[in-house]
Each structure stands twice: as C-alpha cells, then as structure tokens.
HTML snippet that shows the backbone in 3Dmol.js (N, CA, C, O; Angstrom):
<script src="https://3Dmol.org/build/3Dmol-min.js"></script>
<div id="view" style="width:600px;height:400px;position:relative"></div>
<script>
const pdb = `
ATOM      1  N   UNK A   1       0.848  -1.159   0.000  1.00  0.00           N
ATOM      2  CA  UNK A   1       0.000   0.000   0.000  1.00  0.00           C
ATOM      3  C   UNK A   1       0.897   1.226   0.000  1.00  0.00           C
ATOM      4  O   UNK A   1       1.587   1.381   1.008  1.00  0.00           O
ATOM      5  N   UNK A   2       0.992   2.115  -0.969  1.00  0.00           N
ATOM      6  CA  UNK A   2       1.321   3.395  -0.696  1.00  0.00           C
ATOM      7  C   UNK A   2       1.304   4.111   0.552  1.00  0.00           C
ATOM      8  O   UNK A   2       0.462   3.896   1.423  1.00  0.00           O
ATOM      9  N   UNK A   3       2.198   4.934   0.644  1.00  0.00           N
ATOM     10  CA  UNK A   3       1.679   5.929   2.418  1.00  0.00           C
ATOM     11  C   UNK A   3       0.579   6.717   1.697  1.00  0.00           C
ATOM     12  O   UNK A   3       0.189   7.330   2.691  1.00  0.00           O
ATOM     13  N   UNK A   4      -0.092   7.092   0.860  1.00  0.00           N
ATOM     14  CA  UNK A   4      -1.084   7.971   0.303  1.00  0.00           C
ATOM     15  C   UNK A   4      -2.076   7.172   0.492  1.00  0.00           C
ATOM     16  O   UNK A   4      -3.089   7.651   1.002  1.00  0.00           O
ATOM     17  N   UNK A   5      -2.048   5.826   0.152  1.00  0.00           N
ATOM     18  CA  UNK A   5      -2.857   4.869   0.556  1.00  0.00           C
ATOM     19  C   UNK A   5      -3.826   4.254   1.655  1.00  0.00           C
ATOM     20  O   UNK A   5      -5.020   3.983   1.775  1.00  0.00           O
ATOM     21  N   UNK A   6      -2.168   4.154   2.691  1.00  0.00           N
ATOM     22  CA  UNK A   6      -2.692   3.745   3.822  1.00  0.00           C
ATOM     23  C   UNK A   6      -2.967   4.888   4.607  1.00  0.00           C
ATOM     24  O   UNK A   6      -3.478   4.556   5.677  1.00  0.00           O
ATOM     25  N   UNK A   7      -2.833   6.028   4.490  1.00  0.00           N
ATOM     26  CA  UNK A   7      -3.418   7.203   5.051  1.00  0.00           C
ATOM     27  C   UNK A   7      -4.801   7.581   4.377  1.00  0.00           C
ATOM     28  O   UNK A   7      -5.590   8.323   4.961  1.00  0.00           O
ATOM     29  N   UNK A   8      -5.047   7.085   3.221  1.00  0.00           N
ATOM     30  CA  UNK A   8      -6.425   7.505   3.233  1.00  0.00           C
ATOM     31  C   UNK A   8      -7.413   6.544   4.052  1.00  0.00           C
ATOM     32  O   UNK A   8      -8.410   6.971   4.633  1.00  0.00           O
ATOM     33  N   UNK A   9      -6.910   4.807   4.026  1.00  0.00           N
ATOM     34  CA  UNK A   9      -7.615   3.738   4.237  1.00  0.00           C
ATOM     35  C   UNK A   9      -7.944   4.198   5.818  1.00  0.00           C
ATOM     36  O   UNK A   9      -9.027   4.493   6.324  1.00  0.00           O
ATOM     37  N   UNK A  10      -6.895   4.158   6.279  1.00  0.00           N
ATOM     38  CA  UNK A  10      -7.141   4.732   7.805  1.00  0.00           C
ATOM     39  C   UNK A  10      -8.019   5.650   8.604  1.00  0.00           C
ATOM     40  O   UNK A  10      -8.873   5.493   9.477  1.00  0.00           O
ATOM     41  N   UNK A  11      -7.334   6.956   7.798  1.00  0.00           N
ATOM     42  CA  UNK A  11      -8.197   8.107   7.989  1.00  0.00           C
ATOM     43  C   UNK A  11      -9.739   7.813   7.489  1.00  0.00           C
ATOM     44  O   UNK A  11     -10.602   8.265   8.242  1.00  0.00           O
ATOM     45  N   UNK A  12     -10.163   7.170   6.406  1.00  0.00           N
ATOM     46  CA  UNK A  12     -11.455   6.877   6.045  1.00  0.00           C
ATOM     47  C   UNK A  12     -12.157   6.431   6.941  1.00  0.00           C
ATOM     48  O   UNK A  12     -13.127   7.109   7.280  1.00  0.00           O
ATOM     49  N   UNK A  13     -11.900   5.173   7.601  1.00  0.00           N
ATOM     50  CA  UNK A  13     -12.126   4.647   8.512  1.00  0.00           C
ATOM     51  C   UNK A  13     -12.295   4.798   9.811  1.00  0.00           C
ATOM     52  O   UNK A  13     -13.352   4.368  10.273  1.00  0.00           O
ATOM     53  N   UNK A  14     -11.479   5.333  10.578  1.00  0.00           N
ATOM     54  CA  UNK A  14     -11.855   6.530  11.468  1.00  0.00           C
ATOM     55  C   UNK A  14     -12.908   7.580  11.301  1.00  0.00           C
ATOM     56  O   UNK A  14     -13.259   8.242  12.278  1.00  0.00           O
ATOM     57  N   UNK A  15     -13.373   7.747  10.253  1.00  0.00           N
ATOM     58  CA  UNK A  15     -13.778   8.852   9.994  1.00  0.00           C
ATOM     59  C   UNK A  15     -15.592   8.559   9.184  1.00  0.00           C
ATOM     60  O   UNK A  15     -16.519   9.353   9.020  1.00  0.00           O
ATOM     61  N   UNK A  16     -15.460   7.065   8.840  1.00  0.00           N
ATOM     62  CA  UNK A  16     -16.973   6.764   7.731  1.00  0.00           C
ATOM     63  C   UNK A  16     -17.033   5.587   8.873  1.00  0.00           C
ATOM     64  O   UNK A  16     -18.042   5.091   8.372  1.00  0.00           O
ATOM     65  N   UNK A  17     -16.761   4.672  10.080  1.00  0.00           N
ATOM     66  CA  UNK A  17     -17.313   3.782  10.024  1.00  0.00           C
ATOM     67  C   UNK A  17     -18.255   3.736  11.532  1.00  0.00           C
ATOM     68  O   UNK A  17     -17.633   3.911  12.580  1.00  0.00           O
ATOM     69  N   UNK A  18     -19.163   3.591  11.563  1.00  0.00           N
ATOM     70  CA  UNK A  18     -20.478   4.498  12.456  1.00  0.00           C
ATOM     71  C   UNK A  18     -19.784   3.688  13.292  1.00  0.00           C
ATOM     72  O   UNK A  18     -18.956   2.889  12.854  1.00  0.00           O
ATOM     73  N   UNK A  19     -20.145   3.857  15.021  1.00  0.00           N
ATOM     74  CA  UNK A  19     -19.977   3.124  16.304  1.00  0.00           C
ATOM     75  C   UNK A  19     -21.251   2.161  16.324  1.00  0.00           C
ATOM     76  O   UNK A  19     -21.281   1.202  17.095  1.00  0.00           O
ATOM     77  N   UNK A  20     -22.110   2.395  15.609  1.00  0.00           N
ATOM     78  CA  UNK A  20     -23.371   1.697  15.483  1.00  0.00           C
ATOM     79  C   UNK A  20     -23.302   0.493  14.558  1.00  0.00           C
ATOM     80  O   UNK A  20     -24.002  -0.487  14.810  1.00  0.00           O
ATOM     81  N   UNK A  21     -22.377   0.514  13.342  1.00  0.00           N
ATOM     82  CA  UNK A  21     -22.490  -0.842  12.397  1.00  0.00           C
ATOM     83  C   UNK A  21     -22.349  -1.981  12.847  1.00  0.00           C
ATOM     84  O   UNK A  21     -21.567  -2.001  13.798  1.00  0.00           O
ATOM     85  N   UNK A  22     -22.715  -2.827  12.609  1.00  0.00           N
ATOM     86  CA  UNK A  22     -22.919  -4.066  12.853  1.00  0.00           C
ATOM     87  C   UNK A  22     -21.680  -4.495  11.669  1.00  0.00           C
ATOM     88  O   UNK A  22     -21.505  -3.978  10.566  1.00  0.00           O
ATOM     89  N   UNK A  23     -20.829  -5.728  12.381  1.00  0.00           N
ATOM     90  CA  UNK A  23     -19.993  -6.748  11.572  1.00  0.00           C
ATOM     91  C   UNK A  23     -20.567  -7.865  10.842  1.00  0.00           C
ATOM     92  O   UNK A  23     -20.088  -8.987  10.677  1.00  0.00           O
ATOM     93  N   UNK A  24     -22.161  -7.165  10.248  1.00  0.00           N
ATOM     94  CA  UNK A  24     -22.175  -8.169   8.968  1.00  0.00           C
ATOM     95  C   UNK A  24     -21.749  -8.074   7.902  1.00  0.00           C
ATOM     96  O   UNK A  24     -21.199  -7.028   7.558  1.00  0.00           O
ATOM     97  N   UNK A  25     -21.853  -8.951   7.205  1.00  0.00           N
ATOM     98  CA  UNK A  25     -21.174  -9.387   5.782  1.00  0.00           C
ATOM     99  C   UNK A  25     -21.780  -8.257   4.919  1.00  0.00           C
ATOM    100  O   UNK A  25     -20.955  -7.542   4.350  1.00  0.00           O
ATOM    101  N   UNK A  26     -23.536  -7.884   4.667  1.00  0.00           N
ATOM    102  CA  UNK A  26     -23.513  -6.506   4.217  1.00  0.00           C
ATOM    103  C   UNK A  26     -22.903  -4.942   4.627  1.00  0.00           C
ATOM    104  O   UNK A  26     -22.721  -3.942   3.932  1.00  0.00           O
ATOM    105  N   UNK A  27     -22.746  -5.132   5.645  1.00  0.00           N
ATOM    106  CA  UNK A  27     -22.773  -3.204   6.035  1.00  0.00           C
ATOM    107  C   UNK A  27     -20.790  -3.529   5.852  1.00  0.00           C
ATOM    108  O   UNK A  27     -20.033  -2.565   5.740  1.00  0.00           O
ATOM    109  N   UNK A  28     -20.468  -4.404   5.856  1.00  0.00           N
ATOM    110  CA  UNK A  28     -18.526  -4.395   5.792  1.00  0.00           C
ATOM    111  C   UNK A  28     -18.695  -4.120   4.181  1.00  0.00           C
ATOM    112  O   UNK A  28     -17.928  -3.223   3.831  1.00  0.00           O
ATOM    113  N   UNK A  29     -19.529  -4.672   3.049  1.00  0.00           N
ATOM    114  CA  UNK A  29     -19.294  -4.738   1.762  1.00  0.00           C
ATOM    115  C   UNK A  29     -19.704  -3.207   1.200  1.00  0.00           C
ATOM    116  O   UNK A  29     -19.209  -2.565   0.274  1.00  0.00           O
ATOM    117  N   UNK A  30     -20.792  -2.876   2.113  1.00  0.00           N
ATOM    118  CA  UNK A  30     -20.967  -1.907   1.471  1.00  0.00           C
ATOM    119  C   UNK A  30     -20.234  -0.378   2.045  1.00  0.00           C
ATOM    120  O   UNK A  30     -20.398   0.704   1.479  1.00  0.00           O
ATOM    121  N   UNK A  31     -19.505  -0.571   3.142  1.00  0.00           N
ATOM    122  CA  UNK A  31     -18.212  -0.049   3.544  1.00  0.00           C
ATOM    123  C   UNK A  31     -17.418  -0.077   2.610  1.00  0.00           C
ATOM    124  O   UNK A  31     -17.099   0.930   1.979  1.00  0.00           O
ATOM    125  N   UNK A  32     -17.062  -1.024   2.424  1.00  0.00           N
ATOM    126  CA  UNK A  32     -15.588  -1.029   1.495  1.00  0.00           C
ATOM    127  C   UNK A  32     -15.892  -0.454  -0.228  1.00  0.00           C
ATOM    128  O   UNK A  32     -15.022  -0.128  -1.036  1.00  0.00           O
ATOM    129  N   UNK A  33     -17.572  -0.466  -0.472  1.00  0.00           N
ATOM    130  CA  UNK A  33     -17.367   0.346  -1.736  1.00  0.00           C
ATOM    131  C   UNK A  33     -17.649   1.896  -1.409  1.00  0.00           C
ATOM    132  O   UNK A  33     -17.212   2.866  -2.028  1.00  0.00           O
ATOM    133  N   UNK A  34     -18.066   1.891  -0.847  1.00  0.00           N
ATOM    134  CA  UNK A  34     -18.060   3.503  -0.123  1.00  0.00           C
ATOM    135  C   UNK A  34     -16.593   3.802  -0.061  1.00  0.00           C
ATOM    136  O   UNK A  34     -15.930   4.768  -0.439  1.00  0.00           O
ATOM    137  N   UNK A  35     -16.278   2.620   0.564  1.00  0.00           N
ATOM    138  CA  UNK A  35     -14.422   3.643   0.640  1.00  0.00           C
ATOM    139  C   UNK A  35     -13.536   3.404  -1.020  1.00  0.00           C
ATOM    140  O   UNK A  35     -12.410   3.852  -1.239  1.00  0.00           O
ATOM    141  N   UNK A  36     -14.143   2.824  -1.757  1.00  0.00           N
ATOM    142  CA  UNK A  36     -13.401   2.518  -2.702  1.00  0.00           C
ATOM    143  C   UNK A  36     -13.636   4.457  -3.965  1.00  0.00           C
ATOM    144  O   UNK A  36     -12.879   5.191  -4.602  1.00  0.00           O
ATOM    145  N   UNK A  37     -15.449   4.384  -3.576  1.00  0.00           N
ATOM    146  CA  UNK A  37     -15.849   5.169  -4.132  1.00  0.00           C
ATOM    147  C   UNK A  37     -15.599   6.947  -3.687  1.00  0.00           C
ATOM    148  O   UNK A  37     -15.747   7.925  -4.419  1.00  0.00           O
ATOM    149  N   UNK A  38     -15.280   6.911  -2.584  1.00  0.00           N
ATOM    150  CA  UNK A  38     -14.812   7.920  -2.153  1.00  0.00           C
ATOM    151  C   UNK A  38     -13.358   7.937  -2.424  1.00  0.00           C
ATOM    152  O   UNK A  38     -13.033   8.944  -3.052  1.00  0.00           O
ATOM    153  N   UNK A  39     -12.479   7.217  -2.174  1.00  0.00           N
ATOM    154  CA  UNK A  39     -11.260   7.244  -2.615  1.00  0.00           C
ATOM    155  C   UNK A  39     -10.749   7.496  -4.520  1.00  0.00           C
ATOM    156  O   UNK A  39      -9.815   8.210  -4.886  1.00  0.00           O
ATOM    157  N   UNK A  40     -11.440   6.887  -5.211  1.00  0.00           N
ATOM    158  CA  UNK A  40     -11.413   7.419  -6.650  1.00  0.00           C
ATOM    159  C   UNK A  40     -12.300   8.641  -6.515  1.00  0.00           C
ATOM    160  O   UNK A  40     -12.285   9.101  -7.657  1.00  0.00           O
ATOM    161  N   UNK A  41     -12.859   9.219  -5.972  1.00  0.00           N
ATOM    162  CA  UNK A  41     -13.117  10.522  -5.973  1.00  0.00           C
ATOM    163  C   UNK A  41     -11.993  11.593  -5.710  1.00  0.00           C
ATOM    164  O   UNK A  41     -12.221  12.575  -6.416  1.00  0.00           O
ATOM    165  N   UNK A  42     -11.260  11.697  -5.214  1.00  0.00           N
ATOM    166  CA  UNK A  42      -9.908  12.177  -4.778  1.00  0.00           C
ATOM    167  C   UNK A  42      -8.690  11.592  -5.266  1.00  0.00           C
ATOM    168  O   UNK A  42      -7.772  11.322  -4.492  1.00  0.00           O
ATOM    169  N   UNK A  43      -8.623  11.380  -6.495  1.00  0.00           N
ATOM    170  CA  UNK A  43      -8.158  10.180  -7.419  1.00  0.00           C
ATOM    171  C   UNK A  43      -7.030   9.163  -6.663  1.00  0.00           C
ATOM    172  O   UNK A  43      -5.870   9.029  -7.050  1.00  0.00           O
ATOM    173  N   UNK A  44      -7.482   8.650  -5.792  1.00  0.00           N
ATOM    174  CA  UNK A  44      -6.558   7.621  -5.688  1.00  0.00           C
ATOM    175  C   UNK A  44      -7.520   6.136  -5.626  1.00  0.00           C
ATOM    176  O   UNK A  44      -8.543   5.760  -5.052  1.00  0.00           O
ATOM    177  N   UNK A  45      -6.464   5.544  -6.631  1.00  0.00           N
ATOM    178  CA  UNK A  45      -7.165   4.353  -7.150  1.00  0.00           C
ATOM    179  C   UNK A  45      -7.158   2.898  -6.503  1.00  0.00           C
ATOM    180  O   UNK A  45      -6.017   2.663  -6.104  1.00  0.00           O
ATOM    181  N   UNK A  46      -8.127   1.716  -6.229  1.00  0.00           N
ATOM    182  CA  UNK A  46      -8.418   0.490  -5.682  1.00  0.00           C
ATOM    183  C   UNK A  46      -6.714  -0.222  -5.618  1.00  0.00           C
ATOM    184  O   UNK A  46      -6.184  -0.794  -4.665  1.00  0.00           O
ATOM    185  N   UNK A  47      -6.328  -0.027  -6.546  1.00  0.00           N
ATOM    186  CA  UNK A  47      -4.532  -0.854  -6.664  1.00  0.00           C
ATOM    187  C   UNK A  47      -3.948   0.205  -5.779  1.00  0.00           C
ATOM    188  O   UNK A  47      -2.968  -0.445  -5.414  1.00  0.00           O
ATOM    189  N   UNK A  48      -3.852   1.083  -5.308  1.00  0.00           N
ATOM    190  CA  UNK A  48      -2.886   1.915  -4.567  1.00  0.00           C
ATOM    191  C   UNK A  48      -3.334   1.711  -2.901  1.00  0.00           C
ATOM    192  O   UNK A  48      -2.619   1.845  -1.908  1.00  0.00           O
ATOM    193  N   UNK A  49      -4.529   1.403  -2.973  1.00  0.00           N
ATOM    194  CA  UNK A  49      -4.785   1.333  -1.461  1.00  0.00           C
ATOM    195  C   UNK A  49      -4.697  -0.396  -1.291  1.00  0.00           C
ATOM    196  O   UNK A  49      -4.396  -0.983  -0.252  1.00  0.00           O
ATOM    197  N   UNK A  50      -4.987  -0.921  -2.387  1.00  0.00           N
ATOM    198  CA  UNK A  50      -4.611  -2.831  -1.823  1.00  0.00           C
ATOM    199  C   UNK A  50      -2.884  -3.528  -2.141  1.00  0.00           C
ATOM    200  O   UNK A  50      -2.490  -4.678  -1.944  1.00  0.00           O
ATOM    201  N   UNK A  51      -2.146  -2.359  -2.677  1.00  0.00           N
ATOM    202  CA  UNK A  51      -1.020  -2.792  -2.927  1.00  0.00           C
ATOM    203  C   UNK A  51      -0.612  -4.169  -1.730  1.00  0.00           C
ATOM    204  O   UNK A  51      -0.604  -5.391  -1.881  1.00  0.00           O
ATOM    205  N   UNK A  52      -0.283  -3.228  -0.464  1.00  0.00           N
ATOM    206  CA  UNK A  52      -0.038  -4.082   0.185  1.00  0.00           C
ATOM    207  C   UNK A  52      -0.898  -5.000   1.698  1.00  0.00           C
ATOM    208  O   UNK A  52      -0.357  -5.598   2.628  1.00  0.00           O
ATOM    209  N   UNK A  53      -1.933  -4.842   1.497  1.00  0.00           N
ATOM    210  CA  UNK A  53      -2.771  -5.359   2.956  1.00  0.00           C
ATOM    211  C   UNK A  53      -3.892  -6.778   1.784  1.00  0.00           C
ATOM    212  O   UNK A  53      -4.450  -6.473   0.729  1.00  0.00           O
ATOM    213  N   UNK A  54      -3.902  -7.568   2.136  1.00  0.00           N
ATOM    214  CA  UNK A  54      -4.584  -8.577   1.657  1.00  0.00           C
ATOM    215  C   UNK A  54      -6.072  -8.047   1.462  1.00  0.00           C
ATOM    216  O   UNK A  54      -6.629  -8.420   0.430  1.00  0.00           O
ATOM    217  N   UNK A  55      -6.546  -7.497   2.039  1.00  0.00           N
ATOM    218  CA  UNK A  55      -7.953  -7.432   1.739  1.00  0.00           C
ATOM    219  C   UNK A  55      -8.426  -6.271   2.616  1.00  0.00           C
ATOM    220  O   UNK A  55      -8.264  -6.233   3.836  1.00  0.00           O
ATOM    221  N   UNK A  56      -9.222  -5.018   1.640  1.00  0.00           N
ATOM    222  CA  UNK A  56      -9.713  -3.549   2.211  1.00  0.00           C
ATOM    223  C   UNK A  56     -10.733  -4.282   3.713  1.00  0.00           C
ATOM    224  O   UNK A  56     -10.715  -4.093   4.929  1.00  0.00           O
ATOM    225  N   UNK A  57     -11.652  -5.283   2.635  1.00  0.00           N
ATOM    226  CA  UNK A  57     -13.448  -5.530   3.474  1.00  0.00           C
ATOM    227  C   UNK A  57     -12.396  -6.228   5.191  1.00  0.00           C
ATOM    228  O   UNK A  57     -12.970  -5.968   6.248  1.00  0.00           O
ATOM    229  N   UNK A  58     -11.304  -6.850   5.286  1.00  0.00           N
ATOM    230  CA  UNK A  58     -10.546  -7.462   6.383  1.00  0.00           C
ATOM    231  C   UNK A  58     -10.641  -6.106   7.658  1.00  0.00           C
ATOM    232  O   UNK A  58     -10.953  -6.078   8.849  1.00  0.00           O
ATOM    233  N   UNK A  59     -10.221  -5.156   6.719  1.00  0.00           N
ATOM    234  CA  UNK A  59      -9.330  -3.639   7.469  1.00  0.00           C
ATOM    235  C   UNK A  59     -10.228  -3.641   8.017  1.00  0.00           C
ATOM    236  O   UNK A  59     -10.330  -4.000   9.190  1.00  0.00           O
ATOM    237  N   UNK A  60     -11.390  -3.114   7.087  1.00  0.00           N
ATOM    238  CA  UNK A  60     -13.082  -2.648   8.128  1.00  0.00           C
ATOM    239  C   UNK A  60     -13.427  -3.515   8.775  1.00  0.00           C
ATOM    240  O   UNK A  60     -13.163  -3.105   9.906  1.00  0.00           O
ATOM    241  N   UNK A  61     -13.918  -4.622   8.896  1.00  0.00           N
ATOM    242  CA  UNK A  61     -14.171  -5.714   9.552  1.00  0.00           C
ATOM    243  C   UNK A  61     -13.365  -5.866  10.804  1.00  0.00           C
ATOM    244  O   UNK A  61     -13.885  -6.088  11.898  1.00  0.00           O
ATOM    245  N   UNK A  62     -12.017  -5.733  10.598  1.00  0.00           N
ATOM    246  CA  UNK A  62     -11.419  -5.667  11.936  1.00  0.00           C
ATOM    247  C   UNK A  62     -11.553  -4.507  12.657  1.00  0.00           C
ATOM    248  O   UNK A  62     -11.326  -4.438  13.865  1.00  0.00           O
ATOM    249  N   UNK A  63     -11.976  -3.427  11.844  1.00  0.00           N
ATOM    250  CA  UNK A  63     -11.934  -2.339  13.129  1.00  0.00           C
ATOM    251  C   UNK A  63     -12.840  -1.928  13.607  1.00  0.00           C
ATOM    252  O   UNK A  63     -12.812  -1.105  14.522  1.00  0.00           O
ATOM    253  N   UNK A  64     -14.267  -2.594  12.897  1.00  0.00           N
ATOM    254  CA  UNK A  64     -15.652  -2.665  13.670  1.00  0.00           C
ATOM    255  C   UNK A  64     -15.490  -4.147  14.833  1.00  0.00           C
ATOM    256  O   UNK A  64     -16.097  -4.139  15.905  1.00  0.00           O
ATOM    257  N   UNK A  65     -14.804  -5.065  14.509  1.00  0.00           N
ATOM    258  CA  UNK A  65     -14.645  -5.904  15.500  1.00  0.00           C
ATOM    259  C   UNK A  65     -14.182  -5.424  16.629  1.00  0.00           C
ATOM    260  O   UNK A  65     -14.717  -5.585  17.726  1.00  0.00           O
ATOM    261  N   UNK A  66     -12.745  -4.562  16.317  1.00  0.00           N
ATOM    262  CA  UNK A  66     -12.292  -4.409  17.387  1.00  0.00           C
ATOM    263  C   UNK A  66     -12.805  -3.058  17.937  1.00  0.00           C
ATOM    264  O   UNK A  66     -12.719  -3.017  19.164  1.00  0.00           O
ATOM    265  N   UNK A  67     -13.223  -2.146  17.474  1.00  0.00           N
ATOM    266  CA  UNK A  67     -14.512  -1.490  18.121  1.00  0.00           C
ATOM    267  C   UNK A  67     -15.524  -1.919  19.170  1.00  0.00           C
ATOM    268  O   UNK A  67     -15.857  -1.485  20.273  1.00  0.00           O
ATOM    269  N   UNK A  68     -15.739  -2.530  18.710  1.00  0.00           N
ATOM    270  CA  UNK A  68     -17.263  -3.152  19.515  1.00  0.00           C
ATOM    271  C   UNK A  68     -16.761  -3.986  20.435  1.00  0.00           C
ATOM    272  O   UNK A  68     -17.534  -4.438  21.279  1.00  0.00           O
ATOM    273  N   UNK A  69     -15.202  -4.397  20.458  1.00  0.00           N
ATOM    274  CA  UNK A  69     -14.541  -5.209  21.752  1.00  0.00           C
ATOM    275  C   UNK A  69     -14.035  -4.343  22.551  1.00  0.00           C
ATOM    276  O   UNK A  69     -13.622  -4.539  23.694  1.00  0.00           O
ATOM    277  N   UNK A  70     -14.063  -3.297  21.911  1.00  0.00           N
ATOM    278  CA  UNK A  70     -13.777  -1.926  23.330  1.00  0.00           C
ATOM    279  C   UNK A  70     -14.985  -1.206  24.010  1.00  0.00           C
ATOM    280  O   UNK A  70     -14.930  -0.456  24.985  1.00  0.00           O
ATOM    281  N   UNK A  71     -16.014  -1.560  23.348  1.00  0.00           N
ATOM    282  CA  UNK A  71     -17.467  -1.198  23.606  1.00  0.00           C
ATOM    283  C   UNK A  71     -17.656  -2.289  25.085  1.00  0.00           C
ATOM    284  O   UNK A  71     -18.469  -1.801  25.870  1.00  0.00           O
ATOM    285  N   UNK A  72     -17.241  -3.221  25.420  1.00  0.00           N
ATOM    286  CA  UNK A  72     -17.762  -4.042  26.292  1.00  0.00           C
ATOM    287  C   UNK A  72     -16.670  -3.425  27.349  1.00  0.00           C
ATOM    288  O   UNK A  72     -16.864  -3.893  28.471  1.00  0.00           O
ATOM    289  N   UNK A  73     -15.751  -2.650  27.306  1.00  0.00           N
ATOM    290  CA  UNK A  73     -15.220  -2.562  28.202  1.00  0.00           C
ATOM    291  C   UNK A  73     -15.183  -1.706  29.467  1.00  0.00           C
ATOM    292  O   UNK A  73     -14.353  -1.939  30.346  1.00  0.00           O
TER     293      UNK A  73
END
`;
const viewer = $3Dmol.createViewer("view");
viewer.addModel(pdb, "pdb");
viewer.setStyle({}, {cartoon: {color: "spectrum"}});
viewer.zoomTo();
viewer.render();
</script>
C-alpha cells in the first residue's frame, strides 16, 4: 500500500465507520465500496490502497470488531 494509501484507508475509517455498524457481511461490503468510491473521488485508485494489505473488506471488519470489543469494556 502506498503511504497515500494507507493514510487515506485509515483516515477513512476513522472517519466513515459508524460506532453503530454491525460486523455483517452486508454493512462491511458496502463499507468497502463507499471507501473505494470515495477514494477514486480524490483520485486515488483500488490498486494503490490494496497494494499491500490482503484485503480492504478485512481492514473494516477488523476495526468494527475491534470497536465493539472496546465497547464491552
């Protein structure tokens, strides 16, 4: 992943993923085109942000997981 990359993936994320979503299989998919679609809006493109992390829908998924495991605390 580019540093342009992983600073947008991040910052996106912090920033689009509600304290309220639920870690299902829809609201992570339709996360990750939201962030895909916002990110080619500001032209940076799907290959620059997956260069290097296996999978965007993983990123979100883990950080609504691990969200909601700080929620119990």
């Amino acid at each position: 992943m580019s540093a342009r990359g992983t600073d947008f993936l991040y910052k996106w994320i912090s920033n689009n993923v509600p304290e309220t979503v639920g870690s299902d299989m829809i609201s992570v998919a339709e996360l990750t085109q939201k962030l895909f679609a916002d990110a080619k809006a500001v032209g940076i493109g799907s290959t620059e942000i997956e260069e290097d992390t296996s999978s965007v829908y993983e990123a979100i998924l883990d950080a609504i997981v691990h969200h909601d495991a700080g929620l119990a605390d």
